[in-house]
N, C-alpha and C positions, 0 to 999 in steps of 0.2 A: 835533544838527543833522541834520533828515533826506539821508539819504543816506553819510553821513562814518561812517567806517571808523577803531576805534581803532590805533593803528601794533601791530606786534609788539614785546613788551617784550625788548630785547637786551641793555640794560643789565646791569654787573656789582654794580650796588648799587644800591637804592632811588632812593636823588636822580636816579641816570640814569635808570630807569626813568619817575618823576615828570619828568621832565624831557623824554624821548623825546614824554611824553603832550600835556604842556604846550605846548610846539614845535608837534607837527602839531594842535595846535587853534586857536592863536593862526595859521597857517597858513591854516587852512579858512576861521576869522572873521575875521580882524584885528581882534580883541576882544584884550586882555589874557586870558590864561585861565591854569587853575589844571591840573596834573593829580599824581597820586598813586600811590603805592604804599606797600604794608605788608607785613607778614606776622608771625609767631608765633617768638621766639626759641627755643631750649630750651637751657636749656647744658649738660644731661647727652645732646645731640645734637651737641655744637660748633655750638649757634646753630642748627640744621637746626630743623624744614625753611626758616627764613629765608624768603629774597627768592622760595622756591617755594613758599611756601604754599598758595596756589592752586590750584597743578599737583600737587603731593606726591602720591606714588603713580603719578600717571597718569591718562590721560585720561578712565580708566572708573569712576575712584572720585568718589564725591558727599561732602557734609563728613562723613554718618556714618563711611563709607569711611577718609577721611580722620582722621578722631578714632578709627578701632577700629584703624589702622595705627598713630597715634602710642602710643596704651596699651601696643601690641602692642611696639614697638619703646622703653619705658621699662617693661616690664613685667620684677620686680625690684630697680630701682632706688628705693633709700629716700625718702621725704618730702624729706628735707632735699635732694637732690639733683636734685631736678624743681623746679628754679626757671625761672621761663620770662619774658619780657618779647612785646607787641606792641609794635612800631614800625610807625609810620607819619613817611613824608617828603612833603610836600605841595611844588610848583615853582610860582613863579607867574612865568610871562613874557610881559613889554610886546613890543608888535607891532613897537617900536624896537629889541627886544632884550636889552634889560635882564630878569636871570632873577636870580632870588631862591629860596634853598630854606629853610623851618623843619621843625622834628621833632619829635613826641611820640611817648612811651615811657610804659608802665604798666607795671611789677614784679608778679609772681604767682608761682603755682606750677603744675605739671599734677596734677591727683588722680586716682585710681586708677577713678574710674568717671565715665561723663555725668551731671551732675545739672542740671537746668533744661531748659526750654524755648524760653526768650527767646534772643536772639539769635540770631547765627549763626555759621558756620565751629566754631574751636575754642572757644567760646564756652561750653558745659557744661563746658567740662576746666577751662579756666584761674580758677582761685580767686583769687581777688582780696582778700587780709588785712582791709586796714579794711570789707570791706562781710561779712567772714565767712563767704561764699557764692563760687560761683561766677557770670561775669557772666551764665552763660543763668538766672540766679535771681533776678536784677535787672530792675528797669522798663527800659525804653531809657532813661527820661528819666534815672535813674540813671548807667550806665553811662557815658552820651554825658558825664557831670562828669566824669566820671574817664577815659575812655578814651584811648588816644592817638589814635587819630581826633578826638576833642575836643578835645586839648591840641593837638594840630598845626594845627588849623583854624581855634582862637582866637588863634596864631600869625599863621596865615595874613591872615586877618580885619584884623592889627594893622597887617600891612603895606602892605594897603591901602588901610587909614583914617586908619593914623599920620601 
C-alpha cells in the first residue's frame, strides 16, 4: 500500500516477527493480511544465523557478503556437520483479531562453495538431497515445490480456504 511503512522486526522468534508484520497491515487495511518471516538454520552454527539472516554480518554485506561469511565461518567443518534447514513462519490475522501462525521447513546441507545462479540469499550453498543440487541450480518452479516458503504458504492458503 503506497505510503505504509513495514514495522521493525523486534521479535524473538519468527512467528513474532510474522506476527509484528501481519498486525501493522491488518492495521493500515482492515484486510485480513498475512505477513512472514524466515531465515537459514545451520546446526554446526547453533541454528545461527537463524531469525538474522537477512542482517547477518551487517548492514554493509549483500548475500554474496553474506554466503562468503557463512563458508568462512563453517570453513573446516566436515560434510556431515553442515546440515542446515530454512524456515519460514507465515501469520495470518483477521481485522477481528483472530491470528493464526503455520510453518515450513526444508532439510539440506551447506557445501563448501557457491554453485547456481537461481535464486537468492543462501540459495547456491544450501544443497538440497532429492534434487542433488543446490537450490540456486534449480528452476524457481522447482524449488517454490519444495521450499519452505512453499510449504508455509500452501499452509497458509489452507487456512484461508479450509
Amino acid at each position: 500500500m503506497p505510503g505504509a511503512t513495514l514495522p521493525e522486526e523486534t521479535g524473538a522468534t519468527y512467528a513474532e516477527n510474522a506476527l509484528i508484520k501481519a498486525r501493522a497491515a491488518v492495521r493500515v487495511t482492515g484486510a485480513t493480511a498475512l505477513g512472514d518471516d524466515s531465515g537459514i538454520e545451520v546446526d554446526a552454527l547453533d541454528g545461527g544465523p537463524g531469525l538474522h539472516s537477512a542482517r547477518w554480518g551487517g548492514p554493509d554485506l549483500d548475500d554474496d557478503g553474506r554466503n562468503a561469511l557463512l563458508l568462512e565461518r563453517l570453513r573446516g567443518v566436515p560434510a556431515e556437520r553442515r546440515t542446515a534447514r530454512y524456515r519460514c513462519v507465515i501469520a495470518v490475522v483477521e481485522p477481528g483479531g483472530r491470528e493464526r501462525v503455520v510453518e515450513g521447513a526444508v532439510e539440506g546441507r551447506i557445501t563448501e562453495t557457491g554453485r547456481g545462479a537461481g535464486g537468492f540469499g543462501y540459495d547456491p550453498l544450501f544443497f538440497y538431497p532429492p534434487f542433488g543440487c543446490t537450490f540456486g541450480e534449480v528452476s524457481a518452479e522447482a524449488k517454490h515445490r519444495v521450499s519452505h516458503r512453499g510449504v508455509a504458504a500452501r499452509a497458509a492458503r489452507a487456512l484461508l480456504t479450509g
